[in-house]
Structure formats: C-alpha cells, structure tokens
C-alpha positions as CSV (number, residue, x, y, z in Angstrom):
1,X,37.9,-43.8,-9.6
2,X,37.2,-41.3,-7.1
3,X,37.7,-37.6,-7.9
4,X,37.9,-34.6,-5.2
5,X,36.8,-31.7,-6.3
6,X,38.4,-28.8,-4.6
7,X,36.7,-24.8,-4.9
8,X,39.4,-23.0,-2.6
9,X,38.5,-19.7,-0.7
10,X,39.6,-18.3,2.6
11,X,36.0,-17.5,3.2
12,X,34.2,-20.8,1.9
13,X,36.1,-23.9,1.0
14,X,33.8,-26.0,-1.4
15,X,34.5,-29.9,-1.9
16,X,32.9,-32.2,-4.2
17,X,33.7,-35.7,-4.0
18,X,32.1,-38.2,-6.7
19,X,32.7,-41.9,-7.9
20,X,33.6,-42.6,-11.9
21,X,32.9,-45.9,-13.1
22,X,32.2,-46.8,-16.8
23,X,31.3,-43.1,-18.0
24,X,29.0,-42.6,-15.4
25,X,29.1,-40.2,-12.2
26,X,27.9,-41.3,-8.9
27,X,27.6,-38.2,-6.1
28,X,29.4,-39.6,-2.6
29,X,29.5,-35.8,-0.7
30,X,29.7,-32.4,-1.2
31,X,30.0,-29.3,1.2
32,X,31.0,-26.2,2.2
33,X,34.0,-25.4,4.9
34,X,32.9,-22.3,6.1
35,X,36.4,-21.3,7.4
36,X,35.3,-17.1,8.5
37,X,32.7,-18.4,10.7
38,X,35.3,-21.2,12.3
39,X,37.8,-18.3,12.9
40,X,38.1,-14.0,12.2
41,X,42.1,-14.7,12.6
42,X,43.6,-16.1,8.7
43,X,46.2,-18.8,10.2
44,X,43.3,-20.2,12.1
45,X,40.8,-20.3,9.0
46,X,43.8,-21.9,7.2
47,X,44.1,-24.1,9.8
48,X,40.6,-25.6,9.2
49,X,40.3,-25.9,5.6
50,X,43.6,-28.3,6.3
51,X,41.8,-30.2,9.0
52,X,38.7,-30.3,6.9
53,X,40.1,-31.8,4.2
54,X,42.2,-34.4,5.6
55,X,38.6,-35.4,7.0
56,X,37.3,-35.5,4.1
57,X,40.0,-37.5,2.2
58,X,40.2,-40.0,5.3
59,X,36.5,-40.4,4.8
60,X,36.6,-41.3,0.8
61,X,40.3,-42.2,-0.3
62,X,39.7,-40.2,-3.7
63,X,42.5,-41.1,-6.4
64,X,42.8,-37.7,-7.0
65,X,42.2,-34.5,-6.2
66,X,41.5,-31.8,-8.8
67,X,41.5,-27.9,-8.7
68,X,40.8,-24.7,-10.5
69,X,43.4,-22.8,-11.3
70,X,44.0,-19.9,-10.1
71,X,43.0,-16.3,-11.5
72,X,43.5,-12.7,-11.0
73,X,40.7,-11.0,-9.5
74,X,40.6,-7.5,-9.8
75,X,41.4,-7.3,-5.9
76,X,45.2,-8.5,-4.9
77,X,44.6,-8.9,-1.3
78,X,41.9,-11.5,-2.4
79,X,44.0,-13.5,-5.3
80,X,46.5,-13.7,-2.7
81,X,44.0,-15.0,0.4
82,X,43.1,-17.1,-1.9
83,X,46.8,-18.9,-2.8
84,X,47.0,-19.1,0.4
85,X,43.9,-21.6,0.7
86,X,44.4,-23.4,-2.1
87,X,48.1,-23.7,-1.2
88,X,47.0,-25.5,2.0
89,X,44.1,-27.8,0.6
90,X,46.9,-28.7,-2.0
91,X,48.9,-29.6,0.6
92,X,46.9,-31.6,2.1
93,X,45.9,-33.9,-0.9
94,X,49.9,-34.1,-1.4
95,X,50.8,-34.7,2.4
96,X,48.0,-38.2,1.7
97,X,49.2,-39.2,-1.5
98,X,46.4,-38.5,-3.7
99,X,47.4,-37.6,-7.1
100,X,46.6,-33.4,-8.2
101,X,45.1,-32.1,-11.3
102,X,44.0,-28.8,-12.3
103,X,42.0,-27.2,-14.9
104,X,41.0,-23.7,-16.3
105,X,37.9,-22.0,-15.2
106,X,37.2,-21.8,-18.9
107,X,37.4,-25.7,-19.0
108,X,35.9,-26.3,-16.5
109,X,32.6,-24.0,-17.1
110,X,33.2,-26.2,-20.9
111,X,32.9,-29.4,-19.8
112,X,30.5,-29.2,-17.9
113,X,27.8,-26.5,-19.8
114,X,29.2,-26.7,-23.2
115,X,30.3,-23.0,-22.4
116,X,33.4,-21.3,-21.8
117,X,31.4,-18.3,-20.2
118,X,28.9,-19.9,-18.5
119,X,27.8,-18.2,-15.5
120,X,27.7,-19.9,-11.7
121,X,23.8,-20.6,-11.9
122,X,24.7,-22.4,-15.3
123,X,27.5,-24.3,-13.8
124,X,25.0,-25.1,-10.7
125,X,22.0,-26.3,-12.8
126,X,24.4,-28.6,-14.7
127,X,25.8,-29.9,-11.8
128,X,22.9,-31.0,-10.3
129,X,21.1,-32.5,-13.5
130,X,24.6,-34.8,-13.9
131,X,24.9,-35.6,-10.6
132,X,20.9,-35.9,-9.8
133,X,21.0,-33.9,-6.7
134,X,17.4,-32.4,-6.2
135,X,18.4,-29.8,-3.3
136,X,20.3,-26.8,-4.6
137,X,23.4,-25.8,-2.4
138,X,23.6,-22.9,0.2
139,X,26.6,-21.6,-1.6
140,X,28.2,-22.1,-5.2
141,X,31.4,-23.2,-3.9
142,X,30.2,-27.0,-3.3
143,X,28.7,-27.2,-6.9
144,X,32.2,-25.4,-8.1
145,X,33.7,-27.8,-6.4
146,X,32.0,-30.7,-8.1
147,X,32.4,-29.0,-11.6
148,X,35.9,-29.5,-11.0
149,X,35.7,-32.9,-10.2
150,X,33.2,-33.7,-13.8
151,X,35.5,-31.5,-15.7
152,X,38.6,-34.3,-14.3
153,X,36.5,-37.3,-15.1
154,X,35.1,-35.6,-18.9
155,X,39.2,-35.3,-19.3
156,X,40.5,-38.8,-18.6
157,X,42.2,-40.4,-21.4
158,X,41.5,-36.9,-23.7
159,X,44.7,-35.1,-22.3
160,X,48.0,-36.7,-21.5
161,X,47.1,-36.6,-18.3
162,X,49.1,-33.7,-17.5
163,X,52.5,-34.2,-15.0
164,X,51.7,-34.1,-11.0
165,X,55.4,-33.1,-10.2
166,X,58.5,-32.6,-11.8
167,X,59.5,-36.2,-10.9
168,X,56.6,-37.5,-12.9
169,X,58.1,-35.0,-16.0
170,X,61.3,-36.3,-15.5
171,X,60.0,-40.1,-15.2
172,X,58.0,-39.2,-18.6
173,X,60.4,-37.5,-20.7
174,X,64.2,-38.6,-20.1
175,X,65.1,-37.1,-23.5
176,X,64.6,-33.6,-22.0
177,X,66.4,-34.0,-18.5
178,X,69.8,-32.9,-19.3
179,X,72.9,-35.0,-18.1
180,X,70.8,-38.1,-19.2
C-alpha cells in the first residue's frame, strides 16, 4: 500500500509518501512545497500546493491519502488560511481518486511516539528512526507529513476504517439511510 502523508499550510505544504508492505515502512519521498516563496498573492500559493500535489500523486499512485485534522489555533486568520490549503490538497487527492483518511494530532503524535503530547522534535526523531532517514529535514512539515502517513499504516485493520464519503456511509450502513 502506499500512503500520502499530507501536513497542509499556506506557508509550507509538507508531503510524506511511504510504501507499507507486511508491517514494515519503506520511505519513497518526502518534501516541502514552499508555497510563500512561489507566490506573496494567496490564490496563487493555493494554486501551487494543487499543482504540487497532483505531481506528486502522478509520480507515486498512493492508495490513499491521509491528513491531520484540523485545529484551532489561537489566531483565526491562520485556522482559516489553513482550511483553505488543506481544502485544496484534499481536492486534489479526491479529483485522482485516491482514497482520504484523517487522524487527530493527538493520534497521530500517539502512534508514532507513544505520546499524545509529544512535541515536533519528538515527532521528527521518531520519524526518522522508523523510516531510517539519516538527514534531518529543513522544516517539520515533511516529517509531520510522514507522521501522518505511519499513524495511517499503525491504524489499518485497528479502526473500521472510517467512511471516505457519505456514499461509502450509505453503502456501509443501509439500516440507517432512511426511505430504505
């Protein structure tokens, strides 16, 4: 299976894409979209995160594409900025086909440390100890991103794999849909 990770920002876009075959993690590519330096103007930054993306789901056909979800920061310009990315790198894992999870922060820093709490440099040295990368990333956003992508693989067959659209909820739970 092959799991993008996905660390939306309007500033930096972080991506994490790793393989997951019999329990074990292989790294493919991670980065950083650095969307303020591509563009001042917010449409435009939007604009490349989509592009970005796509490139990077044309270049590994992941299965799925997982994200954080979203929290309120104590800033509301910000929390909504950064809808608006994640928004569009939803988007464009739904405009390919590829399947969309998401997961708490608080899972995610779980799965991955042992730790609800953990901090970033936690989350970073784990990261790189599971995945065996020896550099340590620019920026946190690429290891977020992969975090994201470990919590998804730690998850498989723990949760009911939770629904990807209300079709899905429908398809899963006909008793419920009313009219049926």
């Amino acid at each position: 299976m092959i799991i993008l990770g996905i660390d939306p920002g309007s500033i930096n876009c972080g991506y994490g894409v790793i393989e997951y075959t019999n329990k074990k993690y292989r790294l493919i590519e991670y980065g950083v979209i650095k969307a303020k330096k591509i563009s001042e103007d917010f449409p435009e930054r939007l604009k490349a995160i989509h592009l970005k993306i796509n490139e990077v789901i044309i270049r590994n056909n992941p299965d799925v594409a997982v994200f954080e979800t979203i929290f309120y920061a104590k800033n509301i310009q910000s929390t909504i900025k950064l809808s608006h990315a994640r928004s569009v790198a939803i988007l464009s894992a739904s405009l390919s086909n590829v399947a969309i999870d998401e997961y708490s922060p608080m899972e995610v820093k779980k799965s991955v440390t042992g730790r609800g709490n953990a901090s970033k440099e936690q989350v970073q040295f784990m990261v790189k100890k599971m995945l065996f990368i020896e550099e340590t990333p620019e920026l946190f956003d690429a290891t977020d991103a992969l975090a994201v992508a470990i919590c998804h693989c730690n998850n498989i067959g723990i949760s009911s794999k939770k629904s990807k659209s209300w079709s899905d909820f429908i398809k899963d739970n006909p008793s419920k849909v009313i009219g049926k």
